[in-house]
C-alpha positions as CSV (number, residue, x, y, z in Angstrom):
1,X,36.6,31.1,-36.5
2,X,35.0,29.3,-39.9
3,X,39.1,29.0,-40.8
4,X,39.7,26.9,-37.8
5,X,36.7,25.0,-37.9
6,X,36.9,24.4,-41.7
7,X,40.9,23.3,-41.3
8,X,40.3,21.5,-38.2
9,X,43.4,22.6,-36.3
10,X,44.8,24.8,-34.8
11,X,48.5,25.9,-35.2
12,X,51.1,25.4,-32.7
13,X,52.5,29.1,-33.5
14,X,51.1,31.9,-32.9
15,X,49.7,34.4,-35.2
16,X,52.6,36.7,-34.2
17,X,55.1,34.1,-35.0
18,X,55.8,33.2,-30.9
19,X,56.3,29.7,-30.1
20,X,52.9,28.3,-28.8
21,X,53.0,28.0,-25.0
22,X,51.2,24.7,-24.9
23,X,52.3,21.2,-26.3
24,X,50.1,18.4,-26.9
25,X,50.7,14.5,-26.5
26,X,48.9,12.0,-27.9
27,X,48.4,8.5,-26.0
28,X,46.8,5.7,-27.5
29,X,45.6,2.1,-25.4
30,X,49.0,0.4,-25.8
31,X,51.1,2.9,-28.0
32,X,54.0,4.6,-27.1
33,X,52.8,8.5,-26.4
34,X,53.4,10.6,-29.2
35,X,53.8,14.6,-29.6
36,X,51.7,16.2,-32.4
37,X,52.6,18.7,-34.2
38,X,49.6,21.1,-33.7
39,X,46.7,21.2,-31.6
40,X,43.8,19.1,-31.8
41,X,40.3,20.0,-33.1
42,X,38.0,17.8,-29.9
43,X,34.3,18.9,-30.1
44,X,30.9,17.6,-29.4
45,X,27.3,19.1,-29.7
46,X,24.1,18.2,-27.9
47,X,20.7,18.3,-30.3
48,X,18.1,21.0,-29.7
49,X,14.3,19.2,-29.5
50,X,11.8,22.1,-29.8
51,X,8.8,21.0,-27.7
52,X,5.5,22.5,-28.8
53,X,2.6,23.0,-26.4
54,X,-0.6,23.0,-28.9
55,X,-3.2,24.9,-25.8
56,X,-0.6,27.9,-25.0
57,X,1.5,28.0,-27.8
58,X,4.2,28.4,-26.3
59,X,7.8,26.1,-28.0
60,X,10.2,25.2,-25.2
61,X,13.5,23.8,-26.1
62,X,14.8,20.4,-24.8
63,X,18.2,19.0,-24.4
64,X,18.6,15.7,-27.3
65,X,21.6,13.2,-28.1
66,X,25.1,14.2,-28.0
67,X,27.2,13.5,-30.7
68,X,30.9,13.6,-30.7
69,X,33.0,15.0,-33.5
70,X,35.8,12.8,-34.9
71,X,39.2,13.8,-33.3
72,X,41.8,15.9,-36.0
73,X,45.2,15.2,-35.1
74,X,48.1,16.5,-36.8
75,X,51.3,15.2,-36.4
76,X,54.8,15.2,-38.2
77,X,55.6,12.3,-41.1
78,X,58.4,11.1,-38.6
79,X,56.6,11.4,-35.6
80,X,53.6,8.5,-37.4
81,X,54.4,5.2,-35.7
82,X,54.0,1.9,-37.8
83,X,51.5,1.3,-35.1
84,X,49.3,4.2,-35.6
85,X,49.6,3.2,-39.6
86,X,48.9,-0.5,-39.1
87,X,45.8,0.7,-36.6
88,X,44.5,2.1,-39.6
89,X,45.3,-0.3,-42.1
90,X,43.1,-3.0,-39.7
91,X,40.3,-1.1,-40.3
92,X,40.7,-0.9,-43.8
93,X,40.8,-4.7,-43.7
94,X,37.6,-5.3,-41.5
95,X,39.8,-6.3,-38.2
96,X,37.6,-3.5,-36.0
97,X,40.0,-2.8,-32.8
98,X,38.2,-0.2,-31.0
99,X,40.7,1.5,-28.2
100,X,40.7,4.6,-25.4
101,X,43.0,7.1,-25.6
102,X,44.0,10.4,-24.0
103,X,44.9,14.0,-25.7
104,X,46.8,15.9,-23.0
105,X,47.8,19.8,-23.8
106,X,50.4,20.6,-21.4
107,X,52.2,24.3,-20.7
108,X,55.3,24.3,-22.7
109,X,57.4,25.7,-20.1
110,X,56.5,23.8,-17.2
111,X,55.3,21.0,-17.8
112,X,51.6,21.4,-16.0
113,X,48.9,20.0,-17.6
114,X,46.3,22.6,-18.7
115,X,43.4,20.2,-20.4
116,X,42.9,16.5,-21.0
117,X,40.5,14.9,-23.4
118,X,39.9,11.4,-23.0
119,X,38.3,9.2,-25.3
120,X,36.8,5.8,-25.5
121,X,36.0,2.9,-28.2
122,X,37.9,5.3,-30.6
123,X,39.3,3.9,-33.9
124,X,40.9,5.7,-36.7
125,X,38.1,6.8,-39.3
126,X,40.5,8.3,-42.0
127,X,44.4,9.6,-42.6
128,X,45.5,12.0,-44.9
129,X,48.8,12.9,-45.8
130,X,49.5,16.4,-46.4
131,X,53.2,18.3,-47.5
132,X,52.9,22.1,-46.9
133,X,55.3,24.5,-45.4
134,X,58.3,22.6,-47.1
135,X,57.4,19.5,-44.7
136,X,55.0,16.4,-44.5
137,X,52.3,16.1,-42.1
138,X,49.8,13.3,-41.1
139,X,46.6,14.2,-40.5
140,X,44.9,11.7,-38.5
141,X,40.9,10.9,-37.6
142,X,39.7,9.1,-34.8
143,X,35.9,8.7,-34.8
144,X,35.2,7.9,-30.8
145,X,31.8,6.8,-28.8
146,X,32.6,9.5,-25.8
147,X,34.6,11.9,-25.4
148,X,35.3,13.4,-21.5
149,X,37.4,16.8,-21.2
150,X,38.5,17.7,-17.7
151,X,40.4,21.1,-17.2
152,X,42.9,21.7,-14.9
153,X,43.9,25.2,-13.4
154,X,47.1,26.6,-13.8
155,X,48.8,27.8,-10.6
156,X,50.9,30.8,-11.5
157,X,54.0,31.2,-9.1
């Protein structure tokens, strides 16, 4: 788990070497959509406010602020619009264009959709370009205010 956490992916086979049953598309306020290349890291994490009572001594535990990890995407060199690039290069320049977006993981076969994350006032926070496996990949960071997931359940037939 450390691997996955520490690489901030996960890979889009499987450990056995299977295709991954699940592809993922990217869609970006006023891009085209775009299919990464492996599945995104999407987190978040609520604070833990230890609440003290000084007559019984007792510590109770409180729910804090949420914060919301940055969003890893990995995607192909080819598939890395001039958009996406020229996003970035904005905020390298100071012109701060904050949009929403959506990360959709969809069932290879059939199209369904299995999870959605949908962000808001993201903008990309860093890009990295990577070559490994005899390819090049772009890995991409959007930093977002909120992030919303909403499963959906798969109807086998």
């Amino acid at each position: 788990m450390l691997l996955l956490i520490t690489m901030g992916l996960w890979p889009m086979d499987s450990l056995c070497g299977e295709k991954d049953p699940y592809i993922v598309e990217l869609e970006i306020e006023g891009f085209p959509p775009i299919i990464l290349s492996e599945l995104p890291l999407i987190s978040n994490e609520t604070e833990v406010i230890e609440v003290k009572d000084e007559k019984d001594m007792i510590i109770s535990k409180k729910p804090g602020k949420t914060r919301y990890s940055n969003i890893v995407l990995v995607m192909d060199l080819d598939l890395f619009t001039e958009q996406l690039r020229n996003w970035r290069q904005e905020t390298i320049d100071g012109i701060f264009t904050k949009r929403w977006g959506m990360v959709t993981i969809k069932q290879r076969e059939t199209g369904k959709v299995k999870i959605q994350h949908i962000f808001s006032e993201g903008w990309p926070s860093k890009l990295t370009y990577v070559f490994t496996g005899g390819k090049f990949f772009v890995h991409y960071e959007i930093a977002a205010t909120k992030i919303q997931s909403k499963k959906f359940p798969l109807v086998q037939e």
